[in-house]
Backbone as CSV, one residue per row, in Angstrom:
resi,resn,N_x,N_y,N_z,CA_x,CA_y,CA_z,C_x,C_y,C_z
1,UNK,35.399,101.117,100.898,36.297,100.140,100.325,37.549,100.053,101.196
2,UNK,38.015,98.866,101.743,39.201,98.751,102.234,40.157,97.922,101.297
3,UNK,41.245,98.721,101.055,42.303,98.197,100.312,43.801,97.924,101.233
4,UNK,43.195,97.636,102.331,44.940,97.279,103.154,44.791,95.764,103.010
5,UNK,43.900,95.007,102.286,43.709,93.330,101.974,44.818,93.567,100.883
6,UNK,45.630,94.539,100.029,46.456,94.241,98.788,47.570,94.544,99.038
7,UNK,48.275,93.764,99.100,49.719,94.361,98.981,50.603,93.638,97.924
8,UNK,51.970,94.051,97.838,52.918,93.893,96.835,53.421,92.421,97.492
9,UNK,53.723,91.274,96.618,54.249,89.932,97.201,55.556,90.407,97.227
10,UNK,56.154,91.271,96.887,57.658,91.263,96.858,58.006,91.646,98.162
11,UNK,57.184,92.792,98.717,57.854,93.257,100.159,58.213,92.319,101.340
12,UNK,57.196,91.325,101.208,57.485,90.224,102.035,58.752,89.448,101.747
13,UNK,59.343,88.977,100.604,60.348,88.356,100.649,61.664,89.270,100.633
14,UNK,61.365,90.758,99.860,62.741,91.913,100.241,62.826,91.459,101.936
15,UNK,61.998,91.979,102.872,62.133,92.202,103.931,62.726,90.854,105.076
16,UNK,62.293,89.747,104.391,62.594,88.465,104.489,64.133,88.121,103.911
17,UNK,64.574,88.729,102.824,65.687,88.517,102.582,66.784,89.772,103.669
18,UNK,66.168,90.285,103.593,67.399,91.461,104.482,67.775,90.930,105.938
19,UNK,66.602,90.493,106.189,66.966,89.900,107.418,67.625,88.574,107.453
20,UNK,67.525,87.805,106.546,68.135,86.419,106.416,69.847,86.625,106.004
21,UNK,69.427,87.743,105.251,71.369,88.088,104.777,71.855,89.412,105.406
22,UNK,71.447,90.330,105.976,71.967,91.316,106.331,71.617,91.197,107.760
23,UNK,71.923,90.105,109.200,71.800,89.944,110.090,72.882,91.021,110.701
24,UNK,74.139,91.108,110.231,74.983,92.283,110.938,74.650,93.954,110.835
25,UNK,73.696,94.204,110.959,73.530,95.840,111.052,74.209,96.382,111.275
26,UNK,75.141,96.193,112.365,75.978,97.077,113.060,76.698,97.843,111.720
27,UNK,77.134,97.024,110.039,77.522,97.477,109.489,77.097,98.603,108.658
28,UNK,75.480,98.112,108.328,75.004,98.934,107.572,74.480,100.650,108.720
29,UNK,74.099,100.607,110.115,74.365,101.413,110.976,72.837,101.706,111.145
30,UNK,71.941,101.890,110.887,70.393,101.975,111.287,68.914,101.749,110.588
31,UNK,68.068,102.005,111.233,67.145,101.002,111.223,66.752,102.129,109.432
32,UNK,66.876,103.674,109.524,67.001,104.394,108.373,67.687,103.686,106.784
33,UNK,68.690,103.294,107.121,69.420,102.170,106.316,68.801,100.739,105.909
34,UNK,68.161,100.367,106.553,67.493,99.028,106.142,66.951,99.253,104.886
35,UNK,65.744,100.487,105.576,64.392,101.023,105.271,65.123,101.362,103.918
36,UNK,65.859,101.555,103.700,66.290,102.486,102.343,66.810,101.173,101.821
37,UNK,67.369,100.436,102.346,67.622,99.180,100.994,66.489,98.505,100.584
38,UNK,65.798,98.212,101.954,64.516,97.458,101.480,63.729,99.022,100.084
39,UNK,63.473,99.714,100.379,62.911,100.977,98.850,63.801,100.543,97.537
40,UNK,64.938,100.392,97.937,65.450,100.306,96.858,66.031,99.472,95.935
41,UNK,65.581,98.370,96.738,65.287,96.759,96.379,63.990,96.863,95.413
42,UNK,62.977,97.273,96.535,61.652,97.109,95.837,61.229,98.052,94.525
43,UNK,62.189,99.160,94.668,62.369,99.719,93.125,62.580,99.123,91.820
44,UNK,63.626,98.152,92.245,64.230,97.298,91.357,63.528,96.024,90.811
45,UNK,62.246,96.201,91.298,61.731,94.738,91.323,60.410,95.006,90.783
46,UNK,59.707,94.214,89.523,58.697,94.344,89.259,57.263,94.886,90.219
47,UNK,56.193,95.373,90.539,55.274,95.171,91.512,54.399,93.566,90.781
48,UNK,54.078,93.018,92.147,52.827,91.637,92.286,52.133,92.233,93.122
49,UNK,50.990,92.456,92.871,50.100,92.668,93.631,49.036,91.355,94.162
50,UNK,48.780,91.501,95.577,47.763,89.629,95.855,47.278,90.580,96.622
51,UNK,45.898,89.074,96.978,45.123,89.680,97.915,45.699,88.402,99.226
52,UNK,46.099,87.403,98.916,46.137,86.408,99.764,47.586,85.822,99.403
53,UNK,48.499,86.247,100.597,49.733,85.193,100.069,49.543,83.765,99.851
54,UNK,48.568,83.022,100.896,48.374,81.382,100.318,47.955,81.188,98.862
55,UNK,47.157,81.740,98.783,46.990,81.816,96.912,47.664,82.045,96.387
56,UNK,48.547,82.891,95.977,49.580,83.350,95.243,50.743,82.310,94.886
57,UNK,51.072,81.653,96.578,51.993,80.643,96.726,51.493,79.688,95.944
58,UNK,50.364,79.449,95.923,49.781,77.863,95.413,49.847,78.174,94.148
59,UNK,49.670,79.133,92.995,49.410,79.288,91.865,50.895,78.958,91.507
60,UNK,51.728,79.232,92.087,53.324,79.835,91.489,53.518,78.456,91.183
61,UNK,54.351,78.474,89.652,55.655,77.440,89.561,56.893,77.311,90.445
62,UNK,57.348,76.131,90.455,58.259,76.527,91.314,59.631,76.988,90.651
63,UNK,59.730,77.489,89.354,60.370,77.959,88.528,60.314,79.201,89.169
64,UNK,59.245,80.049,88.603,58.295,81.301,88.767,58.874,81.729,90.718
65,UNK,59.088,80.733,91.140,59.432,81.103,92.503,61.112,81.408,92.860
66,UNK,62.014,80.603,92.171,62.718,80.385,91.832,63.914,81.604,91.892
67,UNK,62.861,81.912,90.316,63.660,83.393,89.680,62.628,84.340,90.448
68,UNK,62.061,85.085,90.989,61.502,85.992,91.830,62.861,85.954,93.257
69,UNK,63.031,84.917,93.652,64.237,84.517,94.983,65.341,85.283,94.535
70,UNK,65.617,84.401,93.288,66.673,85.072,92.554,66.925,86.464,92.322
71,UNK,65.642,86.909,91.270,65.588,88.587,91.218,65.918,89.350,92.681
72,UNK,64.999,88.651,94.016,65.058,89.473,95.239,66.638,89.738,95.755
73,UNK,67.503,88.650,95.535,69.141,88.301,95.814,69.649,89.312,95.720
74,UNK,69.246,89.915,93.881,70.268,90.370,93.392,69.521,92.245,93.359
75,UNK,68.762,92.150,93.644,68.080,93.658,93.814,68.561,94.101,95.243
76,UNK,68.186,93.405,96.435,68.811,93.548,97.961,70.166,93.529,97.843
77,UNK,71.438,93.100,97.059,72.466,93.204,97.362,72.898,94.311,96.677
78,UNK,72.452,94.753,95.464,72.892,96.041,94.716,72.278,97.170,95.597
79,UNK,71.577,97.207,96.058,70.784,97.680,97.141,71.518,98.333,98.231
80,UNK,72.325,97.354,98.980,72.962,97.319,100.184,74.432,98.159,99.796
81,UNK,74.711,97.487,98.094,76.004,98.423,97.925,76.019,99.867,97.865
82,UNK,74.905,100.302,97.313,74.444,101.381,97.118,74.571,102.165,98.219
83,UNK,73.745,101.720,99.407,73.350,102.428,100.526,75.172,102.725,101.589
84,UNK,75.856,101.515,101.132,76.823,100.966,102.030,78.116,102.338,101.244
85,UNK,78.071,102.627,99.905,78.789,103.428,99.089,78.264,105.188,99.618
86,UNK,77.027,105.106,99.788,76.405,106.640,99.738,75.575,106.889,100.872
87,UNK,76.572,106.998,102.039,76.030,107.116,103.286,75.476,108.478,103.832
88,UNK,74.691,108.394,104.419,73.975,110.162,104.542,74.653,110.495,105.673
């Protein structure tokens, strides 16, 4: 059985959002730091499990898409404070 066909739909847009809003690294300081907001984003965030992002996309409301964007916003930025407050 191969199960690397499933993954979580959220990681794609955490990882998609960090990079769209957290383009200055220099602040947050390494690639260790990302990695830990993106965990702790995705903590915060229900799991979706797909086998096919085109499917998934096509099923969604665009409500349903909406608030998932939304949820991702606000999980990655509590996220970032976190990491940005409790530096190792």
């Amino acid at each position: 059985m191969n199960d690397s066909s499933i993954v979580n739909y959220y990681e794609k847009l955490v990882f998609d959002h960090i990079q769209a809003t957290l383009v200055d690294t220099r602040k947050i300081g390494t690639l260790d730091a990302i990695l830990d907001i993106a965990c702790l984003a995705l903590n915060r965030l229900p799991s979706r499990y797909i086998r096919h992002r085109i499917d998934a996309a096509f099923y969604m409301t665009d409500h349903e898409r909406q608030k998932m964007q939304g949820d991702v916003d606000v999980a990655v930025r509590q996220a970032y404070e976190f990491v940005l407050a409790n530096p190792r």
